[in-house]
C-alpha positions in Angstrom: -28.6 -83.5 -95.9 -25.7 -83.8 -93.2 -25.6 -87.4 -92.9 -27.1 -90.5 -94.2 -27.4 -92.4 -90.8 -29.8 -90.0 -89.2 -31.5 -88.1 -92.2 -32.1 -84.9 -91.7 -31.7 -81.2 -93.5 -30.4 -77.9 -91.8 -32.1 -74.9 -92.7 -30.7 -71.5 -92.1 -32.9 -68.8 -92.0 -32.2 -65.1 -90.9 -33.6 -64.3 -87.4 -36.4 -61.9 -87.3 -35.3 -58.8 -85.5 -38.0 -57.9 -82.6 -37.3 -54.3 -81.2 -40.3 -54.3 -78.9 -39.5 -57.9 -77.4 -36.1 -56.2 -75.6 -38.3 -53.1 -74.6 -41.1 -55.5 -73.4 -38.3 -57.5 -70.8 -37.1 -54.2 -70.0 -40.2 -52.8 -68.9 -41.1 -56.1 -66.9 -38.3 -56.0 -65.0 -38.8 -52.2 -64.2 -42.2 -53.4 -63.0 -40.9 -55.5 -60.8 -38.7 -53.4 -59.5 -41.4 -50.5 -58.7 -43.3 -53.1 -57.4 -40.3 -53.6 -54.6 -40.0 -49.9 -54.0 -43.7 -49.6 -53.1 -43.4 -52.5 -50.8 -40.6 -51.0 -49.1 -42.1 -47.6 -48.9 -45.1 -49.1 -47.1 -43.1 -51.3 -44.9 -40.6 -48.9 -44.0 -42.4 -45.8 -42.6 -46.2 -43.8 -43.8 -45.8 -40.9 -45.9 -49.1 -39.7 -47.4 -52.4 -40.7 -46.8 -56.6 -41.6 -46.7 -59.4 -40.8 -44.5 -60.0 -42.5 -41.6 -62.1 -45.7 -42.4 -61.4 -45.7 -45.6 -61.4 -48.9 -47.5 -58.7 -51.6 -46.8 -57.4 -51.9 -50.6 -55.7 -48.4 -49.5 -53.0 -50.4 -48.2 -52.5 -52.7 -50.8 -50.3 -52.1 -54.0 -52.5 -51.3 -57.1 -52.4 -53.9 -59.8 -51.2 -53.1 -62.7 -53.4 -52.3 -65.4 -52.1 -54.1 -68.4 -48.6 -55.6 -68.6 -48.5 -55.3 -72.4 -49.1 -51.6 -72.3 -46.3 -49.1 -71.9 -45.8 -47.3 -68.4 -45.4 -43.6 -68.7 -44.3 -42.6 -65.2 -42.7 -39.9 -63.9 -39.6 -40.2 -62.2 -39.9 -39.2 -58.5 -37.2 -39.9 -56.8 -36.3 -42.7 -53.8 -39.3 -43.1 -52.2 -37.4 -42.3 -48.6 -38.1 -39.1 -50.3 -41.9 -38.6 -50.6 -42.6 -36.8 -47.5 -41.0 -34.1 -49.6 -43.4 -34.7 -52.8 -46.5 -34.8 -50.2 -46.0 -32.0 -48.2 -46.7 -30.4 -51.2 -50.0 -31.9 -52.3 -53.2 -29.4 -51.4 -55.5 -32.9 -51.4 -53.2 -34.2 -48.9 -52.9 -31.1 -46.2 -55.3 -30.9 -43.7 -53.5 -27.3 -41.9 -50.6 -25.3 -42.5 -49.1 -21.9 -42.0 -45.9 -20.2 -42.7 -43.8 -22.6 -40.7 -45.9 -26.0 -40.9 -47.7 -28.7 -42.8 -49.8 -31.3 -42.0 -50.9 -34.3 -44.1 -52.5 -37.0 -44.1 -50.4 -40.4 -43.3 -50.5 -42.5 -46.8 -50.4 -46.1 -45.0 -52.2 -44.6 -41.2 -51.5 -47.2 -38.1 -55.1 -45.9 -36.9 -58.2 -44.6 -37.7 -56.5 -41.0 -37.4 -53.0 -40.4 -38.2 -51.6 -37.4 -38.9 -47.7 -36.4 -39.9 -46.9 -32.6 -39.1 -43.7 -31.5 -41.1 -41.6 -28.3 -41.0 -41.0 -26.5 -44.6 -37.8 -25.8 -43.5 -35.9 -28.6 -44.7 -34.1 -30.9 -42.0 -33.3 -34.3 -43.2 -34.3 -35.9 -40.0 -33.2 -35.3 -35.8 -29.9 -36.0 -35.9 -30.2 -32.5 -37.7 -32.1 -31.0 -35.0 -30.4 -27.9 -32.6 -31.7 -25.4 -30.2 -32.4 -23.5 -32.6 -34.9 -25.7 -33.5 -36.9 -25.5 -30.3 -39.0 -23.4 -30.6 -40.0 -24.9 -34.3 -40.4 -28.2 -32.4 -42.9 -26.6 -30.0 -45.0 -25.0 -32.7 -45.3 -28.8 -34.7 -46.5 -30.2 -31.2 -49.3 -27.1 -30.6 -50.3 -27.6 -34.5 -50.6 -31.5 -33.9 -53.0 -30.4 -30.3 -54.8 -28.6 -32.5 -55.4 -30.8 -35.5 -57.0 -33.4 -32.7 -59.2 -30.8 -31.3 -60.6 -29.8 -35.0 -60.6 -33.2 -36.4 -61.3 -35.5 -33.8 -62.6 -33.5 -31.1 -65.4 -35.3 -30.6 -64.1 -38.7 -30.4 -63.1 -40.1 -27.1 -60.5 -41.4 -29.0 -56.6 -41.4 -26.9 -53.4 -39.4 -28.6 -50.2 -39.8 -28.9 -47.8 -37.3 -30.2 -44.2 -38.8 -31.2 -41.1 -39.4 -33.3 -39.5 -42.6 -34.6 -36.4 -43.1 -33.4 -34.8 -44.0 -36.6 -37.3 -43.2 -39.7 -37.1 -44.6 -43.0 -38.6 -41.5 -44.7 -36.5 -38.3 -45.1 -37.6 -34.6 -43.6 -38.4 -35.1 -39.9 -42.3 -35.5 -39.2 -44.5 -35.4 -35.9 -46.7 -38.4 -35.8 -50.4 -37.5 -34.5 -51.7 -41.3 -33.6 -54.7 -42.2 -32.4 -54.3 -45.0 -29.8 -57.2 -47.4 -31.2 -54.4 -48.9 -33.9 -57.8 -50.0 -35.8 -56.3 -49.9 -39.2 -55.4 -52.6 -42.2 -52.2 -50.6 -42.7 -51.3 -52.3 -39.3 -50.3 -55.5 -40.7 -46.8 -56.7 -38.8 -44.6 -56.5 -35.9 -42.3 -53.7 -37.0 -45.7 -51.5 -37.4 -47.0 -52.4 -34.2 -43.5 -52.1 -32.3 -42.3 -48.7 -34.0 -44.9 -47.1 -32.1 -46.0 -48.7 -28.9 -42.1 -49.0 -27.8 -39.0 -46.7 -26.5 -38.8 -46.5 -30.5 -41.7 -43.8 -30.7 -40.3 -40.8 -29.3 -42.4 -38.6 -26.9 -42.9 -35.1 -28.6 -42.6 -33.1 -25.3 -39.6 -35.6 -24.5 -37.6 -34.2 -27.5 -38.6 -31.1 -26.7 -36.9 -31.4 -23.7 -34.0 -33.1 -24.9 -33.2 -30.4 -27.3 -34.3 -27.8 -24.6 -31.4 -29.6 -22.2 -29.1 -30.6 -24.8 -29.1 -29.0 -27.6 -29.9 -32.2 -29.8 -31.8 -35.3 -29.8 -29.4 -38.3 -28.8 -31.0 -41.8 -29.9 -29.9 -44.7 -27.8 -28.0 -47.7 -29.5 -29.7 -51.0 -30.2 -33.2 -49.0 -31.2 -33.7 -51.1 -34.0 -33.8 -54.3 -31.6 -36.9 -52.9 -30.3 -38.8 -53.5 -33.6 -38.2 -57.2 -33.0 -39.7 -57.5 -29.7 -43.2 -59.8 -28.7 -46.6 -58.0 -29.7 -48.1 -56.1 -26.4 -51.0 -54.8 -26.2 -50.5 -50.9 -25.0 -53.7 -51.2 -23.4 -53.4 -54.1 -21.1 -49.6 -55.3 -21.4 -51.0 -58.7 -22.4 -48.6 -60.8 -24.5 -50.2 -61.9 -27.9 -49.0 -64.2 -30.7 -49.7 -62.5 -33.6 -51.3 -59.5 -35.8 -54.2 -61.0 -35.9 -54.9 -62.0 -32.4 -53.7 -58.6 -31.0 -56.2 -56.3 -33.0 -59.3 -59.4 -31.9 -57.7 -58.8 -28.5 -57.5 -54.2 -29.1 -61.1 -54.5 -30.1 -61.7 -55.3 -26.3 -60.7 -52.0 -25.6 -62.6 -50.0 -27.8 -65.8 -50.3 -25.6 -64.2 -48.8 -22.5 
């Protein structure tokens, strides 16, 4: 009894200890934090991926399967690093040969999107020399060809290309189709990183380096992201993701 005004009794009794409750806040807050890394992986820049038309949930994170079970995962590295991890998966080649890979783009802009990497390792084109040329040249005849035995018989527009400033490490050729009919599409940065200065022509860095001896990327690149949606088609102005691929369905019939 502590006082006779306002009755009442104190008990003190030893706190329980809880070892899993520390390794259950632990292991919610590393959840989140994968969570953020897949995000960013997806919003940043492609690196492995799905057939063309395959079904929309490819772009979304999975959910996880129980938040009360334990997580064994192994460790992987920075995701700006899984173009390395990849290149390296057979179910996610479609060609290679002694100099080249190609896979298939985890989060594709289109219904065929291709990334053609070099196994030698160069961390991106501010790497690139001459003596790279003629490994430049070969990526761009393997991403020709790749069209031809994949999508030959579409009448389906390419582009071959770079991204001015990629998130992912270990430079890549992007093989796009121009259709953009994807759910991976899903902002402006997507849109804008390849349908502005940003995407690098493939035979335009080949000359660069041809002239040069590097790849010079202009200042003020990343502005570019930011600009209005236009459709590549057309050059109409539209207000949103949603209107613009309405509005690219237009040219799909044509």
């Amino acid at each position: 009894m502590v006082n006779e005004l306002y009755p009442y009794i104190v008990e003190f009794e030893e706190e329980a200890k809880n070892p899993g409750l520390e390794t259950h806040r632990k292991r919610k807050r590393s959840g989140s934090s994968d969570s953020v890394k897949r995000d960013a992986a997806q919003e940043a820049e492609p690196s492995t991926g799905t057939d063309p038309g395959s079904n929309p949930s490819q772009c979304s994170v999975p959910p996880k399967k129980g938040k009360d079970l334990p997580v064994k995962k192994q460790s992987l590295g920075h995701w700006s690093q899984g173009l390395k991890i990849s290149m390296q998966d057979s179910k996610m080649q479609v060609y290679k040969d002694e100099q080249v890979v190609v896979i298939k783009d985890k989060y594709p802009k289109a219904r065929y999107h291709w990334l053609v990497l070099p196994w030698t390792s160069i961390s991106s084109l501010k790497a690139v020399t001459r003596e790279h040329l003629e490994l430049l040249k070969h990526m761009h005849t393997v991403g020709e060809k790749v069209i031809v035995d994949i999508a030959g018989s579409s009448k389906l527009r390419f582009r071959l290309g770079y991204h001015a400033i990629p998130s992912m490490s270990h430079v890549h050729l992007h093989v796009i189709s121009q259709d953009f009919d994807s759910p991976c599409l899903k902002n402006k940065k997507h849109w804008n990183s390849f349908n502005t200065e940003y995407f690098l022509e493939s035979q335009a860095v080949i000359e660069m380096v041809r002239e040069a001896g590097r790849v010079t990327v202009r200042d003020g690149m990343s502005e570019l992201l930011k600009l209005p949606l236009r459709c590549h088609e057309c050059q109409q102005m539209l207000p949103s993701i949603p209107q613009l691929k309405e509005h690219l369905r237009k040219h799909w019939t044509q």
